[in-house]
C-alpha positions as CSV (number, residue, x, y, z in Angstrom):
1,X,134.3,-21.9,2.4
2,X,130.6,-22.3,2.3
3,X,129.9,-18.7,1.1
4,X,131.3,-15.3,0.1
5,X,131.2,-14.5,3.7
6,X,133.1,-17.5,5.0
7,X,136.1,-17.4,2.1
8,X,136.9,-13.8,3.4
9,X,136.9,-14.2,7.2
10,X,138.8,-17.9,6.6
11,X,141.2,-16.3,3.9
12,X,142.0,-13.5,6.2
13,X,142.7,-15.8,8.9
14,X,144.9,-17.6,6.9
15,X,146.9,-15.3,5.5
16,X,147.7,-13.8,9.2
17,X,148.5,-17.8,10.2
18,X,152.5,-18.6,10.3
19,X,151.5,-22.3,9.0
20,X,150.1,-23.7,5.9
21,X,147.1,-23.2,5.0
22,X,145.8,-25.1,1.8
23,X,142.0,-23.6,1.2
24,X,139.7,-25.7,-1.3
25,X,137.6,-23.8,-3.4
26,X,133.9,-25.5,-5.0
27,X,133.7,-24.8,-8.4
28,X,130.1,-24.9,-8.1
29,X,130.0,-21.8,-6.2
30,X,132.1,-19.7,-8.7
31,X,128.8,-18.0,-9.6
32,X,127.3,-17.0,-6.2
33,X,127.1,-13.8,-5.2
34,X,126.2,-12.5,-2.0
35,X,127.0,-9.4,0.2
36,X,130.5,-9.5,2.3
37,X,131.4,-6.8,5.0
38,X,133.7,-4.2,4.2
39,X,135.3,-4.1,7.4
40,X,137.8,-6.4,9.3
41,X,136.7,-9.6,10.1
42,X,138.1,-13.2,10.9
43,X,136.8,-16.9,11.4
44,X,139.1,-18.1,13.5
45,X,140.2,-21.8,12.1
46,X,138.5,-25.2,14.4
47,X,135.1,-23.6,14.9
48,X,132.2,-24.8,13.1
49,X,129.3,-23.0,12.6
50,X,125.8,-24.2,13.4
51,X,123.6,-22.6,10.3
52,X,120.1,-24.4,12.1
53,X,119.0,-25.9,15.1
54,X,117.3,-28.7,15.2
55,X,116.6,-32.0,17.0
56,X,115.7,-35.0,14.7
57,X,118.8,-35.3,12.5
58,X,122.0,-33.7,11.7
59,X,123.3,-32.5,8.3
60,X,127.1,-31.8,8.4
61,X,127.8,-30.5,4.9
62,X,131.7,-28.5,4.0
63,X,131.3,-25.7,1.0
64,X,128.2,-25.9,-1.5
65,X,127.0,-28.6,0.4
66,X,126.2,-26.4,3.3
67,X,123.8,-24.8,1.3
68,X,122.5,-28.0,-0.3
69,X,121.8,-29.1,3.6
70,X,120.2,-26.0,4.5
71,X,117.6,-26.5,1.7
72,X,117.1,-29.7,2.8
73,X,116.3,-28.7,6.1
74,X,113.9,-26.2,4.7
75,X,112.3,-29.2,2.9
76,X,112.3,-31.5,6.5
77,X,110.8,-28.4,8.1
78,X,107.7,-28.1,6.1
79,X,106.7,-32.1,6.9
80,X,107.8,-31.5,10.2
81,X,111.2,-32.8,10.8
82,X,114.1,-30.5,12.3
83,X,117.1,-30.4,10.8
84,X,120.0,-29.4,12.4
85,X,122.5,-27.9,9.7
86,X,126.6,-27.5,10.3
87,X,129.6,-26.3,8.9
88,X,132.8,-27.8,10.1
89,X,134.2,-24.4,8.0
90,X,138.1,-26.3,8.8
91,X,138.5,-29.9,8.3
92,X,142.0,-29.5,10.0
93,X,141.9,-28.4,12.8
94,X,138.3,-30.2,12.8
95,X,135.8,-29.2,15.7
96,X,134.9,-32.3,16.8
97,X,133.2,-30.9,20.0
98,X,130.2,-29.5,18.1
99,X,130.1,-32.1,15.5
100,X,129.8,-34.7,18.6
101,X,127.9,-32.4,20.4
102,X,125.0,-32.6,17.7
103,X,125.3,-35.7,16.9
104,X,124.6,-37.0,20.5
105,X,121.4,-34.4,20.5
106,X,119.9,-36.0,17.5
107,X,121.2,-39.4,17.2
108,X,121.2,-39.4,13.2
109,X,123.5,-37.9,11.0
110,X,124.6,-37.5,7.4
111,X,128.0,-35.6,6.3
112,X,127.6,-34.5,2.6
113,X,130.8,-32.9,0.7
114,X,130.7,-32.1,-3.3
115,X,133.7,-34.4,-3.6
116,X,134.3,-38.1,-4.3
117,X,131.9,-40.4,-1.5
118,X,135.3,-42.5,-1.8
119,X,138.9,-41.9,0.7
120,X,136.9,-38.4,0.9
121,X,136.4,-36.0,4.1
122,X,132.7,-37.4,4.8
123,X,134.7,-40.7,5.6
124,X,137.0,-39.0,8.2
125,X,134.5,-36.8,9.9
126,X,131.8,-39.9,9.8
127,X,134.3,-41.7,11.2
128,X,135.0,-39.9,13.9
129,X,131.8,-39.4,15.1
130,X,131.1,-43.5,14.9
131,X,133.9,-43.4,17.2
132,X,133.2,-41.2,19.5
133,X,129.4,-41.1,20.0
134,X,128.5,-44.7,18.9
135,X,126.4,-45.9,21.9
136,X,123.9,-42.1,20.9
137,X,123.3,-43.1,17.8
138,X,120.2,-44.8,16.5
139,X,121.4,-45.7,12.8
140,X,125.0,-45.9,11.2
141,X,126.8,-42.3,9.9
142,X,125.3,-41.9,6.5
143,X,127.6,-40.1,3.9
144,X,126.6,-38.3,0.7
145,X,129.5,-37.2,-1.8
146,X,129.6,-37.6,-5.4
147,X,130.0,-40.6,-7.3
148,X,133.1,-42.0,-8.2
149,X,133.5,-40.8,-11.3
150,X,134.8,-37.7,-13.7
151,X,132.2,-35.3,-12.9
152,X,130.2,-34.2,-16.1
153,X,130.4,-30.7,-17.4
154,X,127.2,-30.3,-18.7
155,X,124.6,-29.3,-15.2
156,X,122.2,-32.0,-16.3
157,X,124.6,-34.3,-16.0
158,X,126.7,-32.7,-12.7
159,X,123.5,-32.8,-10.7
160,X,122.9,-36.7,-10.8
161,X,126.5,-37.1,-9.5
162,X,126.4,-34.7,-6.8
163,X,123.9,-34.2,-3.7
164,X,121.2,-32.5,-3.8
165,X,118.6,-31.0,-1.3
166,X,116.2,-33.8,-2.7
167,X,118.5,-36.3,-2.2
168,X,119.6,-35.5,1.3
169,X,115.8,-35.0,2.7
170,X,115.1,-38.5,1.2
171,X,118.0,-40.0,3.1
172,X,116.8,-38.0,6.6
173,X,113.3,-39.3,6.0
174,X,115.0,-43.0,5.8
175,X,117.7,-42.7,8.8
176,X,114.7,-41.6,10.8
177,X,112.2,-44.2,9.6
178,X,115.1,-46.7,10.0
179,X,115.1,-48.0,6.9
180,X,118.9,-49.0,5.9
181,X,120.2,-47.2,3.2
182,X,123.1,-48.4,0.7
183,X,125.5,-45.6,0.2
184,X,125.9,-45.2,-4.0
């Protein structure tokens, strides 16, 4: 879940669900706080969410790294480049349909997750979407996750493994300059 609003409507819906569900929880957001509605509410699992519209690249980020997108956005915004922002909120069932959907709209994309770059989820869904919407994009998938290594404990350390809103507006401004970027 990206936010205190998304672990409730997703953990409702899967604790009425007769399958599995396995939920992943970011310890980075284990100090957010944020208002959740008292009364009944679901998200019903395979339906991302767009957080931002926008036409000049795609940021597809899963938990804390929704929010580290949307900052980034905010920062693209202000030198005039739109960001569109999504959250896949289920990896399984993925929705693929808005993923591609956007992805054909802005022809540039980065997927950023808070977990290992390496065997991780921004492989899967980057790969899907080289896949399936090859011949609309103008540069290669771009993923962000954390290096491959033991993440530090100490925040001076964990934030020069991890994304960050810098980092992700940096790698926009490349894709759409077309400069070719080396994933770390």
């Amino acid at each position: 879940p990206s936010s205190a609003y998304e672990a409730k409507g997703l953990m409702k819906t899967a604790i009425r669900d007769d399958n599995p569900v396995v939920i992943f929880e970011d310890k980075l957001m284990y100090n957010d706080k944020a208002p959740v509605p008292e009364e009944e509410f679901l998200i019903p699992f395979g339906e991302a969410d767009i957080k931002r519209e926008g036409n000049d690249i795609t940021l597809i980020g899963t938990s804390s790294m929704v929010q580290v997108c949307e900052k980034a956005a905010e920062i693209l915004a202000s030198e005039g480049i739109s960001a569109e922002v999504i959250d896949p909120r289920t990896i399984v069932p993925l929705d693929e349909e808005t993923l591609l959907k956007s992805a054909r709209k802005t022809s540039r994309v980065i997927v950023v997750d808070e977990g290992h770059q390496s065997f991780g989820v921004t492989g899967e869904i980057a790969s899907r979407i080289n896949e399936k919407a090859f011949y609309h994009l103008d540069a290669p998938v771009l993923r962000m996750g954390a290096m491959d290594v033991p993440i530090p404990f100490t925040p001076a350390l964990e934030d020069l493994t991890v994304p960050t809103p810098a980092g992700v507006a940096e790698n926009a401004r490349k894709l759409i300059r077309g400069e070719m970027i080396h994933a770390a």
